[in-house]
C-alpha positions as CSV (number, residue, x, y, z in Angstrom):
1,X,123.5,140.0,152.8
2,X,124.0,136.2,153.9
3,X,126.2,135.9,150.6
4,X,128.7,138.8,151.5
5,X,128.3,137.8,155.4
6,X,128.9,133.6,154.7
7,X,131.0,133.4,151.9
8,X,134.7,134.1,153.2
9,X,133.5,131.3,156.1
10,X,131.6,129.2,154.0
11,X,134.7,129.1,151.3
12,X,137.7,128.8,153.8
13,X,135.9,126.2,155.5
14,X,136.1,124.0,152.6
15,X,139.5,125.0,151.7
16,X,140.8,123.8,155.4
17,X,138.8,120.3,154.8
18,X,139.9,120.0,151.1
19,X,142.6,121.9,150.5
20,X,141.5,122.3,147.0
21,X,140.8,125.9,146.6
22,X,139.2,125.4,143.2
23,X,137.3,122.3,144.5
24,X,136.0,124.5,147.6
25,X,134.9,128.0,145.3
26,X,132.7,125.8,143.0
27,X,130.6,123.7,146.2
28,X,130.4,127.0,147.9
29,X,129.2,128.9,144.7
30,X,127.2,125.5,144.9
31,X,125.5,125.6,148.1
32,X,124.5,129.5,147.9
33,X,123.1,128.7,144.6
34,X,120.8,125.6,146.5
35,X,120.0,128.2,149.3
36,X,118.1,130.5,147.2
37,X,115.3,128.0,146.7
38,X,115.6,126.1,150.0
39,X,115.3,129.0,152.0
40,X,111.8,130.7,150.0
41,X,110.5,127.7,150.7
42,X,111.6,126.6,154.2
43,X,112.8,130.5,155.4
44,X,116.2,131.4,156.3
45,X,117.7,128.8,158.7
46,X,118.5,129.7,162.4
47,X,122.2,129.7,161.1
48,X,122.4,130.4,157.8
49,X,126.6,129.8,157.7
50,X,126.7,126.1,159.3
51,X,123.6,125.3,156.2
52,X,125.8,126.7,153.6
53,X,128.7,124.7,154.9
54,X,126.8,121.4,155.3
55,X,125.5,121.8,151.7
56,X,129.0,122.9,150.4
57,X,130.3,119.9,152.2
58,X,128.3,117.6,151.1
59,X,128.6,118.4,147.5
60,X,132.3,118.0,147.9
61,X,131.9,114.5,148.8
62,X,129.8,113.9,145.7
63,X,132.7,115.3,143.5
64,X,135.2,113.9,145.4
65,X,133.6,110.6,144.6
66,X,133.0,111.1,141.2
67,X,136.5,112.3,140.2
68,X,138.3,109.1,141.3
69,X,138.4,106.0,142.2
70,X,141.4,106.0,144.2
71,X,141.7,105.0,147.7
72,X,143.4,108.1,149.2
73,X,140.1,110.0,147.5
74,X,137.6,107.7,148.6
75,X,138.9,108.3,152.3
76,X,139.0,111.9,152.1
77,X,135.0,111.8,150.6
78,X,135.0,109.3,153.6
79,X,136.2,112.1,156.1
80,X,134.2,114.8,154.8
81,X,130.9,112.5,155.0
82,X,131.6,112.6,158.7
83,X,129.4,115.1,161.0
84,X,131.4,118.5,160.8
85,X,130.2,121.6,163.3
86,X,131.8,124.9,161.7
87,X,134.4,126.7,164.0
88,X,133.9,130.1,164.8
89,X,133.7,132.0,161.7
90,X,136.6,134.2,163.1
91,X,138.7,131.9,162.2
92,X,137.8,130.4,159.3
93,X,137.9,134.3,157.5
94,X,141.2,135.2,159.8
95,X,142.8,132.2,158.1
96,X,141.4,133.1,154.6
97,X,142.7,136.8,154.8
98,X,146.4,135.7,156.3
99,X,146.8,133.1,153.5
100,X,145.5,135.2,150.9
101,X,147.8,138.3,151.4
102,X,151.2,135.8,151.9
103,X,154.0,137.7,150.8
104,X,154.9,135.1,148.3
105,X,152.3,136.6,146.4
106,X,152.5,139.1,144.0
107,X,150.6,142.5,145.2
108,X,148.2,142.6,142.6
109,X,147.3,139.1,143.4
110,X,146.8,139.5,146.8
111,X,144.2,142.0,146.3
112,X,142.3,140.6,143.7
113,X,142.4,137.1,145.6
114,X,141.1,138.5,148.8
115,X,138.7,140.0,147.2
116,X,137.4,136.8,145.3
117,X,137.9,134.8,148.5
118,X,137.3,136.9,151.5
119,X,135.4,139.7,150.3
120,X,133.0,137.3,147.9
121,X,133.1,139.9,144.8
122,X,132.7,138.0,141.8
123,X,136.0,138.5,138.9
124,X,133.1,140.6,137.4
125,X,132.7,143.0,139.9
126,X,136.9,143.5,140.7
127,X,137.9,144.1,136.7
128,X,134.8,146.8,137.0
129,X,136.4,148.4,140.5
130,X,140.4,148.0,138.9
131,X,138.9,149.2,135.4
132,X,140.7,145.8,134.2
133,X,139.7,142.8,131.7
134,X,137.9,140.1,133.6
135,X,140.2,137.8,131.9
136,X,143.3,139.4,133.5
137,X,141.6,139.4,136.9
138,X,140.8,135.5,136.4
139,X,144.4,135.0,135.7
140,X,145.8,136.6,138.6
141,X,143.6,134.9,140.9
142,X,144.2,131.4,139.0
143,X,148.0,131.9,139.9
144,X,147.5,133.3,143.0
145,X,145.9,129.6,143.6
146,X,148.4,127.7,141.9
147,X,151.0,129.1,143.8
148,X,149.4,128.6,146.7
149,X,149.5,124.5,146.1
150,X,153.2,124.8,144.3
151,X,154.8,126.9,147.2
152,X,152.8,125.1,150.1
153,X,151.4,127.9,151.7
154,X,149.9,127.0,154.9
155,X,146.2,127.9,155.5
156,X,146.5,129.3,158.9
157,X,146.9,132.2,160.9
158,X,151.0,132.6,161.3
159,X,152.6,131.4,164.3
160,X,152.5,134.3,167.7
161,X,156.3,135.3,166.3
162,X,155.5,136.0,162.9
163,X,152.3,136.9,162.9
164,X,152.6,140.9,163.9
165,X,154.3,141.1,161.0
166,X,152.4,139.4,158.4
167,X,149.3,141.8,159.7
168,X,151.4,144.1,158.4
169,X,151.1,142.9,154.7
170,X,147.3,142.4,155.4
171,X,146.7,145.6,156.5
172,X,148.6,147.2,153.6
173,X,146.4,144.8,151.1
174,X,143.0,146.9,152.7
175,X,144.3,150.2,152.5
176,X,145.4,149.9,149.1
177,X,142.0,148.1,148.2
178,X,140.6,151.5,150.1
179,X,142.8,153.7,148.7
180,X,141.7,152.6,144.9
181,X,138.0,153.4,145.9
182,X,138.8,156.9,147.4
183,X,141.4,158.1,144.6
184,X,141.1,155.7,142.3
185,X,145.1,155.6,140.4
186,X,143.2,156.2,136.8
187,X,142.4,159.4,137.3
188,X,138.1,158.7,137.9
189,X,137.4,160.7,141.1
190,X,135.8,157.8,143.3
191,X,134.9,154.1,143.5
192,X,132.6,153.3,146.4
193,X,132.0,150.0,146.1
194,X,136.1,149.3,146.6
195,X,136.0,152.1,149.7
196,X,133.2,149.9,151.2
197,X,134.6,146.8,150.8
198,X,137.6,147.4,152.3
199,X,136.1,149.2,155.6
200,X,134.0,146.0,155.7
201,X,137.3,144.0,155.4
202,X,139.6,146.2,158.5
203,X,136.0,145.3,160.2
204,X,136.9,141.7,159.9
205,X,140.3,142.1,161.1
206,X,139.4,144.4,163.9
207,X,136.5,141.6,164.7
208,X,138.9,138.5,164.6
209,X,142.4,140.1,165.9
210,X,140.8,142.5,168.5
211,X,144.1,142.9,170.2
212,X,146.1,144.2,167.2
213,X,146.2,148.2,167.7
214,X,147.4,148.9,164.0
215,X,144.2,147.0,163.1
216,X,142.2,149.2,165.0
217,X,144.3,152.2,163.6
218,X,143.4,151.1,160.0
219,X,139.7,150.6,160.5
220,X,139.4,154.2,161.8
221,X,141.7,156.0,159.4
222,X,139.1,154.6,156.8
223,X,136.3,155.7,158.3
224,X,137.5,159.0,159.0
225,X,138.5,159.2,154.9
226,X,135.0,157.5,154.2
227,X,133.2,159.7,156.2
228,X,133.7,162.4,154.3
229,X,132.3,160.8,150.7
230,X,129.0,162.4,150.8
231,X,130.8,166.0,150.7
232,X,133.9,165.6,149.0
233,X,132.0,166.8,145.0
234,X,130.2,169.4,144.1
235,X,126.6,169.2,141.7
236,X,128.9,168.6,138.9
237,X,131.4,166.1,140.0
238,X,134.1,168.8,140.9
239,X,136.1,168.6,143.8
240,X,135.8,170.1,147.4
241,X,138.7,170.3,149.4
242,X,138.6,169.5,152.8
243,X,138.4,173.3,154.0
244,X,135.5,173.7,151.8
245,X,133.7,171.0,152.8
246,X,129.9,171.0,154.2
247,X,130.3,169.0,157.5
248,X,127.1,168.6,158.4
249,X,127.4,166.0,155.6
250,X,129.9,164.2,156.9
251,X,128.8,160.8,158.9
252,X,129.2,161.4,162.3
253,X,128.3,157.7,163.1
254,X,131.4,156.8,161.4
255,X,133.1,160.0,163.1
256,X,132.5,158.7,166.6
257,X,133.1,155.3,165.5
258,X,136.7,156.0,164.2
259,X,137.0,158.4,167.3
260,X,136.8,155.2,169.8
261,X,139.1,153.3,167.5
262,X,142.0,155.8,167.4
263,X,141.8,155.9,171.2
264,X,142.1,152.4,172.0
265,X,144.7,151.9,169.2
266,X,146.8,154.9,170.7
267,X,145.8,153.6,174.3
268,X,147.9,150.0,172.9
269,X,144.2,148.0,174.1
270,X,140.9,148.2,174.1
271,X,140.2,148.7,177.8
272,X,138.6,152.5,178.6
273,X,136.1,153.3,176.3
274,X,134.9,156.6,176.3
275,X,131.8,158.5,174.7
276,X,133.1,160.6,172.3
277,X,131.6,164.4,171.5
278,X,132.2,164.4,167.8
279,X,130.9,168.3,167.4
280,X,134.2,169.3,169.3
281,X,137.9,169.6,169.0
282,X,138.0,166.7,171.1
283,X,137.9,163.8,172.5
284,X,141.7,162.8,171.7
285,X,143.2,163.1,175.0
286,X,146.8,163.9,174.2
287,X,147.8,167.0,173.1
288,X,150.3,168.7,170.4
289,X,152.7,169.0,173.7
290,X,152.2,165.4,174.8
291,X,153.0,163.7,172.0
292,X,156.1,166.0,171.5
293,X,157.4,164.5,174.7
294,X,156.8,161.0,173.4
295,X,153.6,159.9,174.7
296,X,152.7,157.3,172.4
297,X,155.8,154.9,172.1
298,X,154.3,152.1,170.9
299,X,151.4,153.7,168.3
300,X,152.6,152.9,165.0
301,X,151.5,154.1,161.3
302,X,148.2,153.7,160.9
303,X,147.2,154.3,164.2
304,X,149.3,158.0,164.1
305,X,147.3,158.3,160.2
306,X,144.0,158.0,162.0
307,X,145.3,160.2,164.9
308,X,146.3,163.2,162.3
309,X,142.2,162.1,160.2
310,X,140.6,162.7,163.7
311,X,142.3,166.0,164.3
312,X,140.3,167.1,160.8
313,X,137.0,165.0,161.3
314,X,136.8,166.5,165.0
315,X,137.3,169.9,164.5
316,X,133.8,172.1,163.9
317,X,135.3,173.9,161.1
318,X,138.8,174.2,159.2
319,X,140.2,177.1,161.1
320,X,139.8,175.7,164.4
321,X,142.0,172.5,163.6
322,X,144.3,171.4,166.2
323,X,147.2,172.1,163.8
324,X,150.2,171.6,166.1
325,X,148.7,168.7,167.3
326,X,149.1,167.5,163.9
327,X,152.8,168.8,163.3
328,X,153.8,166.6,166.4
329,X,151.4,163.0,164.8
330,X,153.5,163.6,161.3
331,X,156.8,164.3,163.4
332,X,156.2,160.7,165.3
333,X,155.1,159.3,161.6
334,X,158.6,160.6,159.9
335,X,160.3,158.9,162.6
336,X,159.1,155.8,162.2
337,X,159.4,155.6,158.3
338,X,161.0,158.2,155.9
339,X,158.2,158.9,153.9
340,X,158.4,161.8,151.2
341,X,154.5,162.2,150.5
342,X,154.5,162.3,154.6
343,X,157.1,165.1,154.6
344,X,155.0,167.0,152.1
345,X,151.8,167.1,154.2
346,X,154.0,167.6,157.6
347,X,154.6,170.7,155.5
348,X,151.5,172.1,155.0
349,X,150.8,171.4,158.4
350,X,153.6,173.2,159.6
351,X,152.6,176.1,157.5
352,X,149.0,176.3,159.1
353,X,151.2,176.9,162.8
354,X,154.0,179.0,161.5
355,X,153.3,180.4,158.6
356,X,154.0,180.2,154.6
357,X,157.4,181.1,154.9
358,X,158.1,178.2,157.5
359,X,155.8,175.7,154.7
360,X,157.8,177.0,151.9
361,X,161.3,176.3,153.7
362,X,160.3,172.7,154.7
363,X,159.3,172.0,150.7
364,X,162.5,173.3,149.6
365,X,164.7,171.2,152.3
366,X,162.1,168.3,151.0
367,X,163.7,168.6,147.6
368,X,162.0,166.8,144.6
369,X,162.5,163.1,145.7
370,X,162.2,160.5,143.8
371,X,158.7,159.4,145.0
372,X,157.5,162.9,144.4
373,X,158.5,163.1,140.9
374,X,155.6,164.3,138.6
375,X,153.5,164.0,141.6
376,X,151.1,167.3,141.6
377,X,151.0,167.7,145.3
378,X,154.7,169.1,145.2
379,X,154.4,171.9,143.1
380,X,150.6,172.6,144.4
381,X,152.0,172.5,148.0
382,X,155.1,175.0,147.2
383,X,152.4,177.6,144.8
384,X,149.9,177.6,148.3
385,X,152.9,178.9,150.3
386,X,154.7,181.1,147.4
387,X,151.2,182.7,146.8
388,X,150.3,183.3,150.6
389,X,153.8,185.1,150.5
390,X,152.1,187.5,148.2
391,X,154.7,186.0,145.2
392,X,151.9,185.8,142.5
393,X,153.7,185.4,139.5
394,X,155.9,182.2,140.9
395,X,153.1,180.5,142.7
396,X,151.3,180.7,139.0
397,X,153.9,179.0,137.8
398,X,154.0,176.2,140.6
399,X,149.8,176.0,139.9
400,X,150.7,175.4,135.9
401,X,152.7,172.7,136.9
402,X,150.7,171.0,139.4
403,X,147.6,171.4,137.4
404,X,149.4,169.8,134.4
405,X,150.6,166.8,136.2
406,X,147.1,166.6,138.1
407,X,145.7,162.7,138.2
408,X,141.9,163.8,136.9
409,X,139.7,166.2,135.8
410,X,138.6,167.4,139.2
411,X,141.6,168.3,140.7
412,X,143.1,169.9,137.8
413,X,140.3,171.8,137.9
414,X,141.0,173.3,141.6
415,X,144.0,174.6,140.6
416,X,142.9,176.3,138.1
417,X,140.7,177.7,140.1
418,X,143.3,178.4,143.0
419,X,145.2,180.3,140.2
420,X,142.1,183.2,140.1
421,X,141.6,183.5,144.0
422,X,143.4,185.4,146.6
423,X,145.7,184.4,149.3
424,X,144.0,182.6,152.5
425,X,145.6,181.8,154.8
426,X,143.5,178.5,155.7
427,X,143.7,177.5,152.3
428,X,145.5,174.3,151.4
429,X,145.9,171.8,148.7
430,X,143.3,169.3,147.1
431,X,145.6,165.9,148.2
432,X,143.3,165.5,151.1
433,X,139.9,165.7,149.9
């Protein structure tokens, strides 16, 4: 626990005093490796983070010494030899996680360095999650680290003008660290320890940037998605849909949780908590008609995501979903950002209110974007609305399709099975398990 808790402070704490990221990973790899013993025989300090940094500190003036004789080395050993008091971790991992999703960086390196630096998983444990060689992880955090020194990225939290923006690229980092543990892009059905990870990472950012509501909005549209794991396969690894879901399995901790997230986010701060009921439709206090007439002007994307995840996670049971409510969160969502995939689920919501004719009509002025090409949900989406139309034979076809271009096993295997069951009209598509 003090490993995945200390790390991200321990490590960027020697990174501000060094600025030698490779220099500061091997004394903090250093000092946890010295705790082990020290702490079975002395017990765990009274702050476990300011020993780890002391000893990582200390070891860096040892190398520091060794490497060189120069005078510009000897006064930085010189420096660190000084008395040093941590800051508040806070700031330590908020710096970490701002420097290591820059946007000079490439994606893939931004994710693999956050998890390394902030997140403490070892290159061992991210080729395992990605399904990648360790050697090709290694690489992309090496130049991750190299640019770093080349470019002169600053480790800091941005200036107040830029640094509502640069959340941004943070925020996306997490949900597509999340995103690879819930539907993993190889086809495998789930990845936990990724899911994990990144809710422990949006906790972070919730923890250290309390007053940022898309943070808050991010942190409860994973828990919302992650509070469904324990239901979403069956005995033998197949898939349950949403609808089909037991939800007395779902984790209603993480339910109420989320619930008090979305709220504040929606609310723009953090002030009027409330308890939340999370057996009822409830306790989202604005309505399908409210938001319609624009009552959330500054929510933005993730916050309006975890709005739509709490309309599903607080109803008792799929057919008492507050779908309108949910027409009017993807309306607010589309205009913000033109967003096929977006469009495509506004659809299906649209044909929960009015209908599979309604559902079939808004696929059709959809299209087949570019994003959506050879993407399964399109076809699977137009079959559910073709076949509650009572048009058999063409949403057969659609469930061929869909079921041929399906990402895994699992899913394909829903289709198939959608192709032998009647017509519900609750029934939807497996994109949102």
């Amino acid at each position: 626990m003090a490993y995945r808790d200390e790390w991200g402070v321990v490590f960027g704490t020697l990174v501000r005093l060094t600025g030698d990221w490779e220099l500061a990973e091997d004394c903090a790899q250093d000092a946890f490796a010295r705790a082990l013993p020290a702490w079975e025989r002395d017990g765990v300090p009274r702050r476990p983070g300011a020993w780890l940094v002391t000893a990582a500190r200390r070891r860096a003036v040892d190398v520091l010494r060794r490497r060189t004789t120069e005078r510009d080395r000897i006064a930085e050993a010189a420096a660190l030899e000084e008395a040093y008091e941590p800051g508040p971790p806070g700031d330590e991992r908020l710096r970490l996680i701002f420097t290591c999703c820059h946007p000079a960086l490439p994606l893939e390196a931004r994710v693999a360095l956050t998890l390394r630096a902030v997140g403490g998983l070892t290159t061992r444990e991210i080729a395992r999650a990605f399904l990648v060689g360790e050697d090709t992880v290694s690489q992309r955090i090496l130049r991750a680290k190299r640019k770093i020194a080349a470019a002169g990225i600053p480790y800091r939290v941005p200036p107040p003008g830029a640094r509502a923006e640069r959340l941004g690229g943070v925020l996306a980092v997490l949900y597509l660290i999340f995103t690879e543990g819930y539907a993993p892009s190889d086809g495998s059905t789930t990845r936990d320890q990724l899911a994990e990870e990144a809710v422990r990472l949006a906790r972070l950012v919730v923890a250290e940037a309390p007053d940022e509501p898309e943070a808050r909005g991010l942190l409860a549209l994973l828990l919302f998605q992650h509070s469904r794991r324990a239901a979403r396969l069956d005995e033998d690894g197949g898939l349950v849909t949403l609808e089909h879901q037991d939800r007395s399995r779902w984790d209603r901790e993480m339910i109420a949780e989320g619930a008090e997230l979305v709220h504040q986010a929606l609310a723009g701060g953090v002030e009027g908590g409330f308890a939340a009921d999370v057996t009822g439709p409830g306790p989202l206090r604005v309505g399908g008609a409210a938001l319609a007439r624009g009552a959330l002007p500054a929510a933005g994307p993730y916050a309006l995501q975890a709005a739509i995840a709490a309309r599903h996670a607080l109803a008792p049971d799929a057919a008492a979903t507050d779908w309108a409510a949910i027409v009017a969160l993807y309306d607010r969502l589309l205009a913000l950002r033109t967003n096929p995939l977006v469009a495509l689920n506004r659809a299906v919501a649209l044909g929960r209110c009015d209908g599979p004719q309604a559902q079939l009509d808004a696929v059709d002025a959809l299209g087949t974007p570019r994003e959506l090409a050879g993407h399964h949900a399109l076809p699977a989406v137009r079959a559910d609305a073709l076949r509650r139309l009572g048009r058999t034979r063409e949403a057969a076809a659609m469930y061929e399709a869909a079921r041929a271009a399906a990402p895994n096993a699992a899913i394909a295997q829903e289709y198939a099975l959608r192709l032998t069951e009647p017509a519900h009209p609750t029934k939807g598509t497996p994109h949102d398990g």
